[in-house]
N, C-alpha and C positions, 0 to 999 in steps of 0.2 A: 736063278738066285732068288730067295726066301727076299722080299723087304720085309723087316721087323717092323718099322717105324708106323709101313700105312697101314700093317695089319694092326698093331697096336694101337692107332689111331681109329681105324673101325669098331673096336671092340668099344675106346671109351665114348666115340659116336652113339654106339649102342646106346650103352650104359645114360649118358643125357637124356637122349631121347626115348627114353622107358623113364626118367626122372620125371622130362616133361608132360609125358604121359599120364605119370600118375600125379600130376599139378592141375591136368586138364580133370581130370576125375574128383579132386579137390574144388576145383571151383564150379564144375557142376552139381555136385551134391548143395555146397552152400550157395548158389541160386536157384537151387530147386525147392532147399529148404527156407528163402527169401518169398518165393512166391506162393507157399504154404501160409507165411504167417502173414502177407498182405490177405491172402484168400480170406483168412481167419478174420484179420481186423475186417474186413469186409460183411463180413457173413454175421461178426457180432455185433459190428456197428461201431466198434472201439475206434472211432475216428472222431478228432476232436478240434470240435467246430467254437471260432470265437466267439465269449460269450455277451461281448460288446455289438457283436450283429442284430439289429434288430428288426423283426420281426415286421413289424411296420412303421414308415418314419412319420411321426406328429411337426418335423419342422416347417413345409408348409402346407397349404392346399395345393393340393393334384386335381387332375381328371381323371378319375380309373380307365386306363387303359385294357384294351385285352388281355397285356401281359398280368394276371393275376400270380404271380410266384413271387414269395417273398425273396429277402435277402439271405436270410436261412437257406430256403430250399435251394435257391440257385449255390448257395457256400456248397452244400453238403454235395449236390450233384460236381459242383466243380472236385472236391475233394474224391470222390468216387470215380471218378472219369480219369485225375490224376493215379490214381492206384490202379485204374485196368490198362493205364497208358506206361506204369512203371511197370505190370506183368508182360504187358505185348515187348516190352524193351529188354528184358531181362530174358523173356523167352528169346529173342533174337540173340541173343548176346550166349545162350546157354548152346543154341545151332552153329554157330561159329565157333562155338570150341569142342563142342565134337564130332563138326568136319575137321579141326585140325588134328583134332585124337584119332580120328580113322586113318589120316592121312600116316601121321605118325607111325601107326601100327601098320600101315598096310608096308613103310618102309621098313620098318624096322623087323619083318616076320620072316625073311629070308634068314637074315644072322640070327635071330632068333631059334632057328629051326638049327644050325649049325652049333652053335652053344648048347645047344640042346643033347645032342650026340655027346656031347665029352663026358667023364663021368664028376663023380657029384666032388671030389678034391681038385680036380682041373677048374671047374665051373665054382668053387668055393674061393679059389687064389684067384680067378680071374675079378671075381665081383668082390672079395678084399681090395685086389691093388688097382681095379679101374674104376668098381662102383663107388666102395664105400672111402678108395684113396690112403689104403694105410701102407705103413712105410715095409721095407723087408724085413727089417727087425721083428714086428708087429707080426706079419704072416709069417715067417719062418719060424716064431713059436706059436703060432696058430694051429699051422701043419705038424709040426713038428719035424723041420728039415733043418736043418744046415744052411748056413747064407749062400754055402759057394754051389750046394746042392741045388739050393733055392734057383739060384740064377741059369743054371741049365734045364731047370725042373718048368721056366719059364720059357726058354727058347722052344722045346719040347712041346710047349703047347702053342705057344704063337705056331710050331711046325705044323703041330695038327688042324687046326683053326684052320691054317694056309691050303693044308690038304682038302680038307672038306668042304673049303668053300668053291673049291675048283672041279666038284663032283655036281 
């Protein structure tokens, strides 16, 4: 006996987890594209240091010390150090979401590969009514079937679905 329910529940497992997928691929593009434009402020120097700092303090007398680096240089090195310390953070953070995108993919490539066999109307009303959520009204003028068509035209593939995953 066919279960509908868990096969339909696999199909929109799918469907999420190819969402999430492609959210992991979103947010690695824009921290790749983050670590670009620190690179940038880096490499141009567009980093901008208070200009109340100064340079050397006249309030009283000192002993010069060995430390000769102003309050400048030590600003700009601290501000430089914070930007290569946001890239090592950002690259860690970019590694952790695509071990979870492989992860993702490595489960997701079996029903993948099964989705894949059906033809392109099966796999058109599958990704209407589980990816993208629309109702039978909607895909049954889509396809251009019949509602009552519709709803066996569905068992029929959950059938298939049910078949090929058992191959």
């Amino acid at each position: 006996m066919i279960d509908y329910f868990k096969i339909e529940h696999e199909i929109k497992e799918y469907f999420e987890q190819e969402k999430r997928i492609e959210n992991h691929n979103k947010k690695i593009s824009f921290l790749e594209n983050q670590i670009i434009k620190i690179r940038k402020d880096i490499d141009g120097s567009n980093i901008f240091i208070d200009p109340n700092i100064r340079a050397i303090s006249y309030d009283n007398t000192r002993v010069q010390s060995s430390n000769t680096q102003s309050e400048q240089d030590r600003a700009l090195e601290d501000a430089f150090y914070k930007l290569e310390s946001e890239i090592k953070n950002i690259q860690q953070e970019i590694v952790l979401s695509k071990k979870s995108k492989i992860e993702l993919e490595n489960k997701n490539y079996a029903f993948k590969l099964v989705l894949e066999q059906l033809g392109n109307d099966e796999q058109k009303f599958l990704k209407l009514r589980y990816k993208d959520k629309k109702s039978f009204r909607f895909i049954s003028y889509e396809i251009n079937l019949s509602m009552s068509t519709l709803a066996r035209y569905k068992l029929n593939i959950l059938e298939d679905v049910y078949n090929l995953t058992l191959k």
